[in-house]
Biopython code that builds the backbone (N, CA, C, O; Angstrom):
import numpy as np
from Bio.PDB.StructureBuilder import StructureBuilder

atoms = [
    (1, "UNK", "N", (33.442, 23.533, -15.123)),
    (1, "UNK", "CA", (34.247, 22.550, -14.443)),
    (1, "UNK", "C", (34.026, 21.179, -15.075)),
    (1, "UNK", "O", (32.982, 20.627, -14.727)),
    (2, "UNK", "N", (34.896, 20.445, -16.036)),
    (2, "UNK", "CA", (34.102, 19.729, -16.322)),
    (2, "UNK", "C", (35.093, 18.012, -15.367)),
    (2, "UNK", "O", (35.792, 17.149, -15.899)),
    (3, "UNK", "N", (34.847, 18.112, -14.474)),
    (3, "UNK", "CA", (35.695, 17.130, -13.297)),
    (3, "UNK", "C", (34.391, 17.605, -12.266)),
    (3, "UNK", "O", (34.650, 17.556, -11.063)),
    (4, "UNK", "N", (33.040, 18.049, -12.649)),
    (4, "UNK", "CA", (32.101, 17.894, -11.903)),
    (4, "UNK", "C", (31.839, 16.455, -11.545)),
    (4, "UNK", "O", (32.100, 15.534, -12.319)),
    (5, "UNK", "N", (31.427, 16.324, -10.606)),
    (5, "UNK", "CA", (30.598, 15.199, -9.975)),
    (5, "UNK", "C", (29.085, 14.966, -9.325)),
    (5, "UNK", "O", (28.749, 15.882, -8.574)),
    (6, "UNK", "N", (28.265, 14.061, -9.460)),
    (6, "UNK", "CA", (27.071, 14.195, -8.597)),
    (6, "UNK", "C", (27.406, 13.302, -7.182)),
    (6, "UNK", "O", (28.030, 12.243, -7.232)),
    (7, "UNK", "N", (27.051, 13.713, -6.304)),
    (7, "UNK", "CA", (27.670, 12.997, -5.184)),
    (7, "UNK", "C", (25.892, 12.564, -4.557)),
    (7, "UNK", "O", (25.188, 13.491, -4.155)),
    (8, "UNK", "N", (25.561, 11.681, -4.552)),
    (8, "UNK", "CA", (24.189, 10.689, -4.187)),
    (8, "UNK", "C", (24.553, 10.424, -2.403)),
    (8, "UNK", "O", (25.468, 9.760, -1.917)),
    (9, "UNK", "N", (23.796, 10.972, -1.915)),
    (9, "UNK", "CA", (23.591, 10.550, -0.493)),
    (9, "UNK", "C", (22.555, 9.733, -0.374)),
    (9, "UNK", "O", (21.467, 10.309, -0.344)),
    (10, "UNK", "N", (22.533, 8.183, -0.269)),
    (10, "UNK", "CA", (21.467, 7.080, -0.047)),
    (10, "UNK", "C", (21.493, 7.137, 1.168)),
    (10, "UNK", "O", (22.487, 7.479, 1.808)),
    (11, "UNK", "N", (19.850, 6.644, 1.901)),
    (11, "UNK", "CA", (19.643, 6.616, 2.967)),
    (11, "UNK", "C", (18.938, 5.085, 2.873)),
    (11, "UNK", "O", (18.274, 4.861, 1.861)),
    (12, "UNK", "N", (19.067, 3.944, 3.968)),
    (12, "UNK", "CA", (17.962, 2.797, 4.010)),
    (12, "UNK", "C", (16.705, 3.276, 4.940)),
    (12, "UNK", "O", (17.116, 3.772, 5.989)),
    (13, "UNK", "N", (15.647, 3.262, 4.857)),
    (13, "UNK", "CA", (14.227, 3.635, 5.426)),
    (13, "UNK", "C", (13.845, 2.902, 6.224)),
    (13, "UNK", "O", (13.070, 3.203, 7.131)),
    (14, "UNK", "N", (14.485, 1.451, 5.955)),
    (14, "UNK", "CA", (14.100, 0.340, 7.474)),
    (14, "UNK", "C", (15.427, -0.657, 7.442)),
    (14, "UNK", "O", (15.501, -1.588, 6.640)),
    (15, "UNK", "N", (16.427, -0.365, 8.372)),
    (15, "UNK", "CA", (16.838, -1.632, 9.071)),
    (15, "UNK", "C", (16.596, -2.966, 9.869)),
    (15, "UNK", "O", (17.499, -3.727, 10.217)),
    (16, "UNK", "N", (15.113, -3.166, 10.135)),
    (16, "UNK", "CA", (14.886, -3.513, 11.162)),
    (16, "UNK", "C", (14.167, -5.073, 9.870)),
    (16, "UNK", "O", (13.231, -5.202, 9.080)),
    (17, "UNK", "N", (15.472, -6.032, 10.438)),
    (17, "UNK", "CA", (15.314, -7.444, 9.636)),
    (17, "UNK", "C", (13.750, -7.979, 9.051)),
    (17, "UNK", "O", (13.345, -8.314, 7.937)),
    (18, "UNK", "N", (12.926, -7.840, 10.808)),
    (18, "UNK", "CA", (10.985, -8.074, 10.249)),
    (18, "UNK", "C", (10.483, -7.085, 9.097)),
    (18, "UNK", "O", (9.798, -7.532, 8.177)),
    (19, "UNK", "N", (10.836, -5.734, 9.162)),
    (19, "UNK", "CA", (10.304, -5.102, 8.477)),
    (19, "UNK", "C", (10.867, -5.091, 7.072)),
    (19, "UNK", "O", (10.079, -4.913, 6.144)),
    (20, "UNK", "N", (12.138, -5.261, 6.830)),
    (20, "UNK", "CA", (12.576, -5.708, 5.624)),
    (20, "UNK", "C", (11.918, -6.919, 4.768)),
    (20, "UNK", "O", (11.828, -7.046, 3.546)),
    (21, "UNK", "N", (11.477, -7.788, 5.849)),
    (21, "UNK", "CA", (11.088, -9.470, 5.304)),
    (21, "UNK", "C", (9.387, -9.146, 4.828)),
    (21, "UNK", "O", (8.768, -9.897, 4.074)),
    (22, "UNK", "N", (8.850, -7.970, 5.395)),
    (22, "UNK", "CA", (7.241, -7.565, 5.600)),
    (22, "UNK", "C", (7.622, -7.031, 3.780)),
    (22, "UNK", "O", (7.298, -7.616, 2.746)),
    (23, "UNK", "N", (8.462, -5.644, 3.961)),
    (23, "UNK", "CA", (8.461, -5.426, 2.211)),
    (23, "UNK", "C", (8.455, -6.077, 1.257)),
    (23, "UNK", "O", (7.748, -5.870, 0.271)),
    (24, "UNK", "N", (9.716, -7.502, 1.484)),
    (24, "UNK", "CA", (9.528, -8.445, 0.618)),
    (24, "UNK", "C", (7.983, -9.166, 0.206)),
    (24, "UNK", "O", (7.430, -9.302, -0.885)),
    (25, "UNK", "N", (7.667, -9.464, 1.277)),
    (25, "UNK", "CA", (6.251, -10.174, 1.232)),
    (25, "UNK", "C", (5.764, -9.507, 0.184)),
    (25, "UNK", "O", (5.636, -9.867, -0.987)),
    (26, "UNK", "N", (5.406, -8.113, 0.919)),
    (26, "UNK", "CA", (4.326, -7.025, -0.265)),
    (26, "UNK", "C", (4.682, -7.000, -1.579)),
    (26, "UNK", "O", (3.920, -6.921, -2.542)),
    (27, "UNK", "N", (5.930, -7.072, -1.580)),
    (27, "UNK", "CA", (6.095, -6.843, -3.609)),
    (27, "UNK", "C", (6.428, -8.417, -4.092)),
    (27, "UNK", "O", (6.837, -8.502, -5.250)),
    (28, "UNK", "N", (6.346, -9.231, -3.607)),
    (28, "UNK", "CA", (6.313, -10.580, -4.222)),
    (28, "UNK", "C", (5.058, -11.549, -3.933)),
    (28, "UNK", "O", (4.987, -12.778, -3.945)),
    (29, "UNK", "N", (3.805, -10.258, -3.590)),
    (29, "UNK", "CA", (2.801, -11.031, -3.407)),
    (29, "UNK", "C", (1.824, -10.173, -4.497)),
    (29, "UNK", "O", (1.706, -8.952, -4.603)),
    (30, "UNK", "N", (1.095, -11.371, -5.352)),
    (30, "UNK", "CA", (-0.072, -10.534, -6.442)),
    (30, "UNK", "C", (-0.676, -9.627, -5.685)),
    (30, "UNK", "O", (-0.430, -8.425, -5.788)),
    (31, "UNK", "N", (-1.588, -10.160, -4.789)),
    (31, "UNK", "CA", (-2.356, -9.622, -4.535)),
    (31, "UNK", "C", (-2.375, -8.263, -3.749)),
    (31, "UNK", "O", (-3.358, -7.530, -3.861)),
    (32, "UNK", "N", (-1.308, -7.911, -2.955)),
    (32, "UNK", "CA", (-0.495, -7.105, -2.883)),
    (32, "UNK", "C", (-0.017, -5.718, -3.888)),
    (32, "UNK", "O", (-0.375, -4.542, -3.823)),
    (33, "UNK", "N", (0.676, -6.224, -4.563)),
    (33, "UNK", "CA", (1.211, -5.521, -5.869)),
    (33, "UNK", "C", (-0.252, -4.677, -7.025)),
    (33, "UNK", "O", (-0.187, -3.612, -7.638)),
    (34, "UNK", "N", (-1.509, -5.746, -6.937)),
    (34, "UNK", "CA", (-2.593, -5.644, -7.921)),
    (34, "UNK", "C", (-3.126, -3.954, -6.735)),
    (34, "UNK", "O", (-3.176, -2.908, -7.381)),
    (35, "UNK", "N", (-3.419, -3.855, -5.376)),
    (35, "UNK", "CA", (-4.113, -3.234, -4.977)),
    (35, "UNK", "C", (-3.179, -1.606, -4.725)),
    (35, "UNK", "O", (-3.660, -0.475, -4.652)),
    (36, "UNK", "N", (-1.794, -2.014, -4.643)),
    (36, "UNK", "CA", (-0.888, -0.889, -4.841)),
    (36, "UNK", "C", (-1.287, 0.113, -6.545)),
    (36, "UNK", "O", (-1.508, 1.292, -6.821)),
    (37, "UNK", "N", (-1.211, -1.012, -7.211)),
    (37, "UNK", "CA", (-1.403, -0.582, -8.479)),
    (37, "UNK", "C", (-2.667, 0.296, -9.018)),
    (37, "UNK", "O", (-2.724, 1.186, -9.866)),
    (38, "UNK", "N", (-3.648, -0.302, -8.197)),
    (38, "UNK", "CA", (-4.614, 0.158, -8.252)),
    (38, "UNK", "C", (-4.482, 1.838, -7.258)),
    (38, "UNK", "O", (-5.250, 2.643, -7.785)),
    (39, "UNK", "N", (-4.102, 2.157, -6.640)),
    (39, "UNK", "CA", (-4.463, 3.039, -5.591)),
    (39, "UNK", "C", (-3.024, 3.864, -6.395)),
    (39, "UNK", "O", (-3.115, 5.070, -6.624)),
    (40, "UNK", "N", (-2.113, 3.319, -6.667)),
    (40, "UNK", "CA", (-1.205, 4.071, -7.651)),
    (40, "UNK", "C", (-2.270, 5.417, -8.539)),
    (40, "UNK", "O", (-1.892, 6.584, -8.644)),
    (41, "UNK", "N", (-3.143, 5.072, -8.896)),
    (41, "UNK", "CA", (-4.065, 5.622, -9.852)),
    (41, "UNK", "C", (-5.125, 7.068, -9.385)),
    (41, "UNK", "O", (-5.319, 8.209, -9.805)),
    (42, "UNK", "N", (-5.789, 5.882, -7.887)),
    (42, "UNK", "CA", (-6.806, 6.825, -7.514)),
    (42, "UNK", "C", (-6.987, 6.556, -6.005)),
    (42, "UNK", "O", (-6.406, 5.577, -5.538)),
    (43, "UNK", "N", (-7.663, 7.255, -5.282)),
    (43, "UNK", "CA", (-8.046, 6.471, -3.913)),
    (43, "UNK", "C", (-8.850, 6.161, -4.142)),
    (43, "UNK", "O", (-9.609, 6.776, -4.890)),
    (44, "UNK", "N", (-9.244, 4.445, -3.337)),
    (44, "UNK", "CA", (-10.558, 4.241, -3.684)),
    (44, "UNK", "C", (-10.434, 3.149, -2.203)),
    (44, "UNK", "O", (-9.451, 2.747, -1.579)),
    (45, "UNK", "N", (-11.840, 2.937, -2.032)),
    (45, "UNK", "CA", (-12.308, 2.417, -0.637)),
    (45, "UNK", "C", (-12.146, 1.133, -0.616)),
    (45, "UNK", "O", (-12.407, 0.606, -1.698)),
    (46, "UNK", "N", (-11.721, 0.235, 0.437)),
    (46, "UNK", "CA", (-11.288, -1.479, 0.298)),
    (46, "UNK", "C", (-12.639, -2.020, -0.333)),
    (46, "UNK", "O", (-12.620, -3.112, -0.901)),
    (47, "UNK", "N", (-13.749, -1.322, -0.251)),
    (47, "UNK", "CA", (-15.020, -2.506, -1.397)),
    (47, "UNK", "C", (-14.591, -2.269, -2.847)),
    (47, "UNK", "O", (-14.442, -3.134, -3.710)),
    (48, "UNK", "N", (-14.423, -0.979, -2.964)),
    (48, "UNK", "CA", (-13.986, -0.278, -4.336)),
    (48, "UNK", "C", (-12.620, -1.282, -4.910)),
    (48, "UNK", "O", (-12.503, -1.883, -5.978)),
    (49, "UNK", "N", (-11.795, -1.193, -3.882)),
    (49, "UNK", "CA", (-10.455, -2.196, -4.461)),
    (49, "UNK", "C", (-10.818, -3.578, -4.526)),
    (49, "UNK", "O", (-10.008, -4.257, -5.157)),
    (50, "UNK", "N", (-11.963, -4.291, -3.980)),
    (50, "UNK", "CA", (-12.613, -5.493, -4.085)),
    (50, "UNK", "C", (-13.254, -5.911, -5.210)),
    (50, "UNK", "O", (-13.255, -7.039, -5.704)),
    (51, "UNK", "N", (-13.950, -4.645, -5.681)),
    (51, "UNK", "CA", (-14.824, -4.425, -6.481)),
    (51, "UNK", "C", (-13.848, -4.829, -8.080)),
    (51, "UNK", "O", (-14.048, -5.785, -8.829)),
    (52, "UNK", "N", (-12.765, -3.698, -8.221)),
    (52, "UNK", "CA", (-11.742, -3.679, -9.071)),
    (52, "UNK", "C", (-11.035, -4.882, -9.637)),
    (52, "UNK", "O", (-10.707, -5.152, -10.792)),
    (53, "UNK", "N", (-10.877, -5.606, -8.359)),
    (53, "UNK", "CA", (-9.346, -6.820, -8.891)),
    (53, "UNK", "C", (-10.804, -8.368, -8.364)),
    (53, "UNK", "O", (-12.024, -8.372, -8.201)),
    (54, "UNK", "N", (-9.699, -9.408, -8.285)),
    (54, "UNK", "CA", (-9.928, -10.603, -8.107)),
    (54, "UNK", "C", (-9.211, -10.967, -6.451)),
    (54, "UNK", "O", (-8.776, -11.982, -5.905)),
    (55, "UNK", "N", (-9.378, -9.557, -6.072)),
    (55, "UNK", "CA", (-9.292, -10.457, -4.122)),
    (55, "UNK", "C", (-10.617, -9.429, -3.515)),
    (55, "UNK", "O", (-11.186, -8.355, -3.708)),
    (56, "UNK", "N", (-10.608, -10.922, -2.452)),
    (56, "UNK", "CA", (-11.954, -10.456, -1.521)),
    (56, "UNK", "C", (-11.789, -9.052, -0.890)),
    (56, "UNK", "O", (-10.957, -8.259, -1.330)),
    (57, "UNK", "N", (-12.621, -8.761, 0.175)),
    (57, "UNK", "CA", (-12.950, -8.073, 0.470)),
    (57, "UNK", "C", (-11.689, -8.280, 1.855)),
    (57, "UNK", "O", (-10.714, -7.673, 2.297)),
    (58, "UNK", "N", (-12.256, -9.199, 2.061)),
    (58, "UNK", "CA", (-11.306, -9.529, 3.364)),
    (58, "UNK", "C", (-9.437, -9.661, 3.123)),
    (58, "UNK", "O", (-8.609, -9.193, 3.904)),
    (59, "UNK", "N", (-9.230, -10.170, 2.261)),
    (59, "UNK", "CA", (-8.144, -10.125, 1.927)),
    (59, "UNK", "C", (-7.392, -8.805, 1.736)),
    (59, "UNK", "O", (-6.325, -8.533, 2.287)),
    (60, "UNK", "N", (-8.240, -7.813, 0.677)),
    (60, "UNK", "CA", (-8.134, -6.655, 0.834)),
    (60, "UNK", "C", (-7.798, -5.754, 1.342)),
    (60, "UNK", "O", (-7.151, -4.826, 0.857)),
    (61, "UNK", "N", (-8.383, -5.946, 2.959)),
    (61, "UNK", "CA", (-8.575, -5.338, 3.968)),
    (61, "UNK", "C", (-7.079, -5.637, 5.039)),
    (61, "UNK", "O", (-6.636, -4.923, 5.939)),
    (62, "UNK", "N", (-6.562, -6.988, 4.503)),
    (62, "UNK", "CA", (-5.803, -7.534, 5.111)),
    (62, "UNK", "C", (-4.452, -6.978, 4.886)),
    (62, "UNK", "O", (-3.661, -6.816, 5.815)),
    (63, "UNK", "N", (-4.146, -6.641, 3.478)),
    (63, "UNK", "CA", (-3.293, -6.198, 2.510)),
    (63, "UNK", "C", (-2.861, -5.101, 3.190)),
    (63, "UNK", "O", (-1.828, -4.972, 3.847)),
    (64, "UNK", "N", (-4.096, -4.003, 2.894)),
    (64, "UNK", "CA", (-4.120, -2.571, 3.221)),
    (64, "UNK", "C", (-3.579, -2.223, 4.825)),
    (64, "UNK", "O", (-2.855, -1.300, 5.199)),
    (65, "UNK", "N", (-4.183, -3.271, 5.576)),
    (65, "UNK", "CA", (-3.331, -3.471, 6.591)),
    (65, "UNK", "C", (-2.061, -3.683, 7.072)),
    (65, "UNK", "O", (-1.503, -3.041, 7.961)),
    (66, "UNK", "N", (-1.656, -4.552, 6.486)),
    (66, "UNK", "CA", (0.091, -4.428, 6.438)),
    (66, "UNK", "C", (0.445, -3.406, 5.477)),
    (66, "UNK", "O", (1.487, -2.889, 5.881)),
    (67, "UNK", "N", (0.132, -2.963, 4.577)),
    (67, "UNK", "CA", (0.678, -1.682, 3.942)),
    (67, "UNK", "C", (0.558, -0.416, 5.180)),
    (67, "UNK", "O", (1.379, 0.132, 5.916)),
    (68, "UNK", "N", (-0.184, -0.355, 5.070)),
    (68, "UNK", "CA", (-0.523, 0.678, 6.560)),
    (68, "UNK", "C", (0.477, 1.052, 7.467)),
    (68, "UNK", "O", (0.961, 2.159, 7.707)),
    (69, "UNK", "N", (0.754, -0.301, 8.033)),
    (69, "UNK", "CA", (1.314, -0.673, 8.856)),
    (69, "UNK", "C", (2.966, -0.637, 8.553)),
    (69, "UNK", "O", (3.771, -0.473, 9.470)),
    (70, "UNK", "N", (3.404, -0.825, 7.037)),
    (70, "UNK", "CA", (4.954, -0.498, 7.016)),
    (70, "UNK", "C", (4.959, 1.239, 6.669)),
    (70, "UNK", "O", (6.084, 1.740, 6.665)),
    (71, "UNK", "N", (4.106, 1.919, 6.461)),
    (71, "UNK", "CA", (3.883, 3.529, 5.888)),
    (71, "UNK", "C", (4.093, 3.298, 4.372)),
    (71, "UNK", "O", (4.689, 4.137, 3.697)),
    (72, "UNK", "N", (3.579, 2.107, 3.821)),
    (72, "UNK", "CA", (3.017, 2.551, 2.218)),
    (72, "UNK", "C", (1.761, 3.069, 1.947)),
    (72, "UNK", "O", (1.677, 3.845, 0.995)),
    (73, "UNK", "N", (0.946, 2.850, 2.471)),
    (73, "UNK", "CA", (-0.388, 3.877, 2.884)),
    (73, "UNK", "C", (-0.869, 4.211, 3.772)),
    (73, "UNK", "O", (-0.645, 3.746, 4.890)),
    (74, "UNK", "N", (-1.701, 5.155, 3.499)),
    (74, "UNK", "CA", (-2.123, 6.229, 4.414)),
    (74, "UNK", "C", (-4.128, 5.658, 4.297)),
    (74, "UNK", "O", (-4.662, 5.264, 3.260)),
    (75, "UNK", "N", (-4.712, 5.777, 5.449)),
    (75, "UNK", "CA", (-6.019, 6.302, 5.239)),
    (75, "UNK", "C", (-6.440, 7.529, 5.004)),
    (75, "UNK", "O", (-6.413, 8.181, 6.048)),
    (76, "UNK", "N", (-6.830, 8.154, 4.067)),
    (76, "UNK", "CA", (-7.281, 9.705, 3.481)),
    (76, "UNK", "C", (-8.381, 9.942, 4.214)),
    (76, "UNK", "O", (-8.215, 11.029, 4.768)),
    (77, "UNK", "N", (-9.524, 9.431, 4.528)),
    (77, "UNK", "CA", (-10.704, 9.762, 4.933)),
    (77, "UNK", "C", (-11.461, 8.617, 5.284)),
    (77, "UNK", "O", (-11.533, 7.626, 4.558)),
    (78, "UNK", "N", (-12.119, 8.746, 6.559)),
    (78, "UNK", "CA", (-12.767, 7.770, 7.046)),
    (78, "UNK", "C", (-14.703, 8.259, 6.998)),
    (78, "UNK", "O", (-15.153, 9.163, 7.703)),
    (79, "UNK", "N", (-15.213, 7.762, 6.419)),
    (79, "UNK", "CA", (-17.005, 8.131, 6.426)),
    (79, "UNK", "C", (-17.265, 6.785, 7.252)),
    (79, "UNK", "O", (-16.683, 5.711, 7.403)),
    (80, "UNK", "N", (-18.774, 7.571, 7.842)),
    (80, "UNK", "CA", (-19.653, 6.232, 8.325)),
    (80, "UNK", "C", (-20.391, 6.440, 7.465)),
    (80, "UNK", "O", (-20.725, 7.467, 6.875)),
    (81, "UNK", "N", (-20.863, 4.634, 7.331)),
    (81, "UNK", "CA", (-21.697, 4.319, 6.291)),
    (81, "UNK", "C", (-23.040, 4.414, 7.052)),
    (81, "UNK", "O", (-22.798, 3.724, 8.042)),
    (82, "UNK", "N", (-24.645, 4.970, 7.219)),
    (82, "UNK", "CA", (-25.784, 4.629, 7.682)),
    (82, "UNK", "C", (-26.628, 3.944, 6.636)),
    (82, "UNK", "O", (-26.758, 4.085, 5.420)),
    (83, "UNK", "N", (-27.201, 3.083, 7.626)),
    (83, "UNK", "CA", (-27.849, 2.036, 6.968)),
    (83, "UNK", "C", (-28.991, 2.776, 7.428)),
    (83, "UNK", "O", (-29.062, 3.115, 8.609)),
    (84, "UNK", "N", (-30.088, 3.116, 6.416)),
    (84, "UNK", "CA", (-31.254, 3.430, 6.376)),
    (84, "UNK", "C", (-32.511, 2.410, 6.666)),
    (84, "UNK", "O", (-32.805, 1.761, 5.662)),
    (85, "UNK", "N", (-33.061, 2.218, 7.457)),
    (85, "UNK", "CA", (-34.389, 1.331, 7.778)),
    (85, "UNK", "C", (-35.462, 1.911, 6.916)),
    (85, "UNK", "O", (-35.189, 3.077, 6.631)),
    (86, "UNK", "N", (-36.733, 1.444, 6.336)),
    (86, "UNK", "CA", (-37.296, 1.573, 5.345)),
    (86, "UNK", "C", (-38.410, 0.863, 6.104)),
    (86, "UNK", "O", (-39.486, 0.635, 5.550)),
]
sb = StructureBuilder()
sb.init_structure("model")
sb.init_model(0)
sb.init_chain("A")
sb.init_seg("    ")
for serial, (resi, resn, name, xyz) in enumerate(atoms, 1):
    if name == "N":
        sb.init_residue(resn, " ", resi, " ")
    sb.init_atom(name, np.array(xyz, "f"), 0.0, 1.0, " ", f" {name:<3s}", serial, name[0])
structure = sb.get_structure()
């Protein structure tokens, strides 16, 4: 047949104006974009992504949070850390 066609069914994932303005934020912010990039790669723990780039710890944490929070990431696994007395 060569009067084939591909016919593309697009869907939008968020209508909702805040959450549109939240995506923007994330990809027009470095620090943002640097920790995506990073986790693009591997999972690694918010000290680990601290550890990696040039944002704090806290910032980090802050990031991962609003990512979280629109469903660009996921937490994989949660450990407690014990602090050993000596």
């Amino acid at each position: 047949m060569p009067n084939d066609e591909l016919i593309e069914n697009i869907k939008i994932l968020a209508t909702d104006d805040e959450k549109i303005k939240s995506f923007g934020e994330i990809f027009t912010n470095d620090s943002s974009r640097e920790i995506l990039q990073l986790l693009f790669n591997e999972e690694l723990t918010a000290s680990q992504i601290a550890q990696k780039s040039n944002v704090s710890l806290q910032l980090v944490k802050y990031h991962l949070n609003k990512l979280q929070n629109l469903g660009v990431v996921k937490i994989s696994k949660i450990e407690k850390i014990q602090n050993h007395k000596t």
